[in-house]
C-alpha positions, 0 to 999 in steps of 0.5 A: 635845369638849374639856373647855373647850367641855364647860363652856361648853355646859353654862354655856349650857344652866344659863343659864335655870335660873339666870336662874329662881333669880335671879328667885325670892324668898327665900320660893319657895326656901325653899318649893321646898327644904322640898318636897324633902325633904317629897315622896315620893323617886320621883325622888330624884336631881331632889329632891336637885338641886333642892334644890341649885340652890336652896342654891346661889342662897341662897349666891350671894346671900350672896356664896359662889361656886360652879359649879351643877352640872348636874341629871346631877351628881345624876339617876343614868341610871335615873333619868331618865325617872321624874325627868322625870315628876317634873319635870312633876308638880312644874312643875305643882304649882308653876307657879301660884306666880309666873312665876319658879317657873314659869321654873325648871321650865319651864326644867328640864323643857325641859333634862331631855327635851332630854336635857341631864340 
């Protein structure tokens, strides 16, 4: 697959993840990043990504630009199945907070089993 085609599929596969971020408040970001770093670093690659993909929806409302990088750019290989119990647990925890809370880790959960890390 040439690299172009690599970028455009893993654009595709970020598209829920970012509609999620967007959808969010201000307040749930902040939540979600305070809970990254509070939680126990079982999976200490998901936390560091989750993290950043809420940073990088803080910045994109203030008007800095950049790729968000997808949950593999930081979940080393083995970590992936103790990131995908974590994802469970945390879209379980969360998942009454709002319907966009609940989008993010739907969405994250369905990318990490799919194997899209």
């Amino acid at each position: 697959m040439d690299c172009r085609r690599r970028n455009q599929a893993i654009e595709a596969d970020l598209h829920p993840i970012k509609a999620a971020l967007a959808g969010m408040t201000d307040v749930e970001l902040d939540a979600l990043i305070e809970a990254a770093y509070k939680m126990e670093q079982i999976a200490p690659g998901l936390l560091a990504w989750l993290d950043f993909a809420c940073v990088w929806e803080v910045k994109r409302r203030n008007g800095f630009h950049y790729d968000l990088l997808p949950p593999k750019a930081a979940i080393p290989p083995e970590e992936d199945t103790v990131s995908i119990d974590a994802a469970i647990e945390l879209r379980r925890t969360f998942m009454q907070d709002s319907d966009a809370v609940r989008a993010l880790f739907d969405a994250l959960v369905a990318l990490l089993i799919g194997g899209g890390l």
